[in-house]
C-alpha positions as CSV (number, residue, x, y, z in Angstrom):
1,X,-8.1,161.7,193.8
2,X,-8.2,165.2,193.6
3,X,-9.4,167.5,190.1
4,X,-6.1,168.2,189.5
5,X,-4.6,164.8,190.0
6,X,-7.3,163.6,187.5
7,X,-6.2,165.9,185.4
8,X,-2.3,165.2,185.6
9,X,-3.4,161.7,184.7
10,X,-5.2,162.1,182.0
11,X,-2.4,163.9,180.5
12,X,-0.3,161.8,181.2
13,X,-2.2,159.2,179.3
14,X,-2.8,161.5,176.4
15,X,1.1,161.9,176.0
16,X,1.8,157.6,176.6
17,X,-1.4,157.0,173.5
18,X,0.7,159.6,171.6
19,X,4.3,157.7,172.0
20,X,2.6,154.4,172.0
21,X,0.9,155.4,168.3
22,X,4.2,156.9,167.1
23,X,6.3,154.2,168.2
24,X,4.1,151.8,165.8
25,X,4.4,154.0,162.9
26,X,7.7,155.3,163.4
27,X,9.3,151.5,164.0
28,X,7.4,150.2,160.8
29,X,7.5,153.2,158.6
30,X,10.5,155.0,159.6
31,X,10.5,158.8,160.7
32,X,10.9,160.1,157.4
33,X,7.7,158.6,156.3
34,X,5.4,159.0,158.9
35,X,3.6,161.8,159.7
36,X,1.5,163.8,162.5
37,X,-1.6,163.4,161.1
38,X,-1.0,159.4,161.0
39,X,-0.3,159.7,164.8
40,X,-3.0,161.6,165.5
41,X,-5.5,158.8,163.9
42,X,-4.1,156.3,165.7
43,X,-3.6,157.7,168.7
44,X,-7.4,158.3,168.6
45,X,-6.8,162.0,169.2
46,X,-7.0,165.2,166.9
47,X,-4.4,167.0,165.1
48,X,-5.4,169.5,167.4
49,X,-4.9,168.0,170.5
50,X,-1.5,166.2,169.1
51,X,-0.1,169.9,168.7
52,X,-0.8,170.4,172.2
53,X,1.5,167.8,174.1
54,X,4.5,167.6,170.9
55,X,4.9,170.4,168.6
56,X,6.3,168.4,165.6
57,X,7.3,164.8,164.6
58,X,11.0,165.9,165.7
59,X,9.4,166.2,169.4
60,X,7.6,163.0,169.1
61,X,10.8,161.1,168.5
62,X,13.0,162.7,171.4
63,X,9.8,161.8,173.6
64,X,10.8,158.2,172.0
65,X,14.7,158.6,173.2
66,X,13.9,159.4,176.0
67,X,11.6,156.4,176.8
68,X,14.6,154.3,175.4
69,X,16.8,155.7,177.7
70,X,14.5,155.7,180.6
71,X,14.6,151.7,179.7
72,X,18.1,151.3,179.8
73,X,18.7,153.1,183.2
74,X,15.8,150.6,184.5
75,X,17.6,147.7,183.8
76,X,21.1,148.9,185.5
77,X,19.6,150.1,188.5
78,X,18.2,146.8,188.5
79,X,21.2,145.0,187.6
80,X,23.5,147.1,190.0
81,X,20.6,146.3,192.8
82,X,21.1,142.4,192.5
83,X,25.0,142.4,194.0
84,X,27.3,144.7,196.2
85,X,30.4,143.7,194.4
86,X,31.7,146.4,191.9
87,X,32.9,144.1,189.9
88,X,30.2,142.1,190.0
89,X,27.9,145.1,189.5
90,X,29.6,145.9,186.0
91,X,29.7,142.4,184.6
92,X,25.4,142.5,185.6
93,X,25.4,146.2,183.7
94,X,26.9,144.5,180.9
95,X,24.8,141.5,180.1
96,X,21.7,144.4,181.1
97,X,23.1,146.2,178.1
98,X,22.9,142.9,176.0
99,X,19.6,141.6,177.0
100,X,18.2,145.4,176.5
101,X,19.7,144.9,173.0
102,X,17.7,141.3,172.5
103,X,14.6,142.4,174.0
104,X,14.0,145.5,173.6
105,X,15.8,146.1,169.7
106,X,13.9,148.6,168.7
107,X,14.8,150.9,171.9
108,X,18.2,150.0,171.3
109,X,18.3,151.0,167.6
110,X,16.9,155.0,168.7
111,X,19.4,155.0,171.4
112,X,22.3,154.1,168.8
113,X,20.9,156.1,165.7
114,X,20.2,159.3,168.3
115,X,23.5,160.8,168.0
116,X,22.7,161.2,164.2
117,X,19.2,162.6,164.7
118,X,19.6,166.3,164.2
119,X,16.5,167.7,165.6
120,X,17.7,165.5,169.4
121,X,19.2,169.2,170.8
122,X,16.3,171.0,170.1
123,X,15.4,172.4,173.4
124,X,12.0,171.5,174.5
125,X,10.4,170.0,178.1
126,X,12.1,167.7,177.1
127,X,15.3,168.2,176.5
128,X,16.3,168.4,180.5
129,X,14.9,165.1,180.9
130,X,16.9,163.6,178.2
131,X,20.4,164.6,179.6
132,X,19.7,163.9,183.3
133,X,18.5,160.2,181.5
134,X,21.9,160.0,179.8
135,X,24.0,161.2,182.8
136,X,22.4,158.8,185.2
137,X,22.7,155.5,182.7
138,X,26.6,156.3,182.7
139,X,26.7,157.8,186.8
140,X,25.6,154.3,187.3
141,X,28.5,152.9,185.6
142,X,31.2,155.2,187.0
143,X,29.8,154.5,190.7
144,X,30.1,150.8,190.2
145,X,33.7,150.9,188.5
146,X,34.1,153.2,191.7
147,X,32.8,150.2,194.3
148,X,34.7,147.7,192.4
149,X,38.0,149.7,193.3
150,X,36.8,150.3,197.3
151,X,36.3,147.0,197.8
152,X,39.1,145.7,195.9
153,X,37.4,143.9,193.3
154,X,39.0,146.2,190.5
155,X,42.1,147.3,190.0
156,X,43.1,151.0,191.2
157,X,45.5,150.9,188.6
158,X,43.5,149.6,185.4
159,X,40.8,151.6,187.1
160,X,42.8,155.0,187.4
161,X,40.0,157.2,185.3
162,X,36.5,155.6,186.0
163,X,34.5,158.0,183.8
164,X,37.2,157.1,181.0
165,X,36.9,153.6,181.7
166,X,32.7,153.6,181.7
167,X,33.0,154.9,178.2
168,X,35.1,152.2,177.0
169,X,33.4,149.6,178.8
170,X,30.7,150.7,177.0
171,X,31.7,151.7,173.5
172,X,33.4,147.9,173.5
173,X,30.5,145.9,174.5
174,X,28.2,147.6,172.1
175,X,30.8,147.8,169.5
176,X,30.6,143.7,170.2
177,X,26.6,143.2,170.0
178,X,26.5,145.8,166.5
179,X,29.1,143.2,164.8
180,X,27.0,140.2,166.1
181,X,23.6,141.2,165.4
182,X,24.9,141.6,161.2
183,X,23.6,138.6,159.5
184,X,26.1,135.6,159.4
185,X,25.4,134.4,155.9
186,X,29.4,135.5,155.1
187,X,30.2,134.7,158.4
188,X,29.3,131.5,159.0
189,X,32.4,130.7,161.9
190,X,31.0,133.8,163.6
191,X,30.4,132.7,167.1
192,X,26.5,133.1,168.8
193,X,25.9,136.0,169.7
194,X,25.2,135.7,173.7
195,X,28.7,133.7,173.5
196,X,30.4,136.3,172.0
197,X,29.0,138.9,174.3
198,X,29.7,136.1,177.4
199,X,33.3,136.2,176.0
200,X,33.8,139.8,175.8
201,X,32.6,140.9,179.0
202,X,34.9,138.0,180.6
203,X,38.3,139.3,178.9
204,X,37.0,143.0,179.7
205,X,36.4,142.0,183.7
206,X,40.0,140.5,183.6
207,X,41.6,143.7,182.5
208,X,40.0,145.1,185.0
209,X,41.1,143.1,188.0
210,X,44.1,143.3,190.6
């Protein structure tokens, strides 16, 4: 390994100790109540050296999105990978997006509260990375809704606007696992969630179809 490939790394695992600490902090305290300083301790790094990879908390937490996001577009390549079938490919995508909800709850909470985190535009190194995230998680949706209508598994017709249709795909499922994961002390009738989600992703596949 060369100096500067030593170096690269080490940076690199400066800036995963730095999201690791926050992610601790900022998932038990909350963003409003943490602070650099905290990071920095238990990171094992000084203020200093914090300021060097983010310049504020507001950096720290779209280095957090972007980990989230980097998640989620994971699991559907992996869930696209596993069948040829558009069809197929979406109904995989959409139990990804439920079992990314289960397991990893705490990604899926920055991913839905982002939109109302004002400092997420800010433009940073960032910020590039963050949009090409975003763009590839619903370019993976759009391309299987795509397949589904070459190979006739979808519906040209129901299927007329993909992009439009990868929205609501997506907007409806999660739509589905927000009103499930609310605690069923009122709601005691309220189906299990996996059911629900099973349910939803059915009666959404059968619009779809010819």
């Amino acid at each position: 390994m060369s100096l500067d490939q030593r170096r690269e790394r080490e940076k690199q695992d400066r800036r995963d100790r730095i999201l690791d600490a926050a992610e601790q902090i900022f998932f038990t305290r909350g963003f409003e109540k943490s602070s650099m300083d905290e990071i920095a301790r238990t990171a094992q790094l000084s203020r200093a050296l914090l300021y060097v990879y983010f310049r504020d908390k507001a950096a720290i937490m779209r280095g957090l999105v972007l980990r989230a996001g980097e998640a989620l577009r994971d699991r559907f390549a992996d869930a696209i990978g596993q069948s040829e079938r558009g069809a197929e490919q979406i109904g995989l995508i959409g139990m990804a997006y439920y079992r990314f909800s289960v397991e990893m709850p705490d990604y899926f909470d920055v991913l839905t509260q982002a939109s109302t985190f004002e400092h997420l535009a800010d433009e940073d190194e960032q910020s590039a990375s963050l949009q090409a995230c975003a763009m590839q998680v619903m370019s993976m949706m759009v391309a299987a809704l795509k397949n589904g209508v070459a190979d006739g598994s979808l519906s040209r017709e129901r299927v007329a606007d993909p992009l439009m249709t990868a929205f609501y795909l997506r907007g409806a499922l999660h739509g589905v696992i927000m009103q499930g994961c609310k605690s069923a002390e009122n709601d005691p009738d309220r189906p299990e969630l996996e059911a629900l989600v099973s349910y939803t992703m059915k009666m959404l596949m059968q619009s779809m179809r010819p």
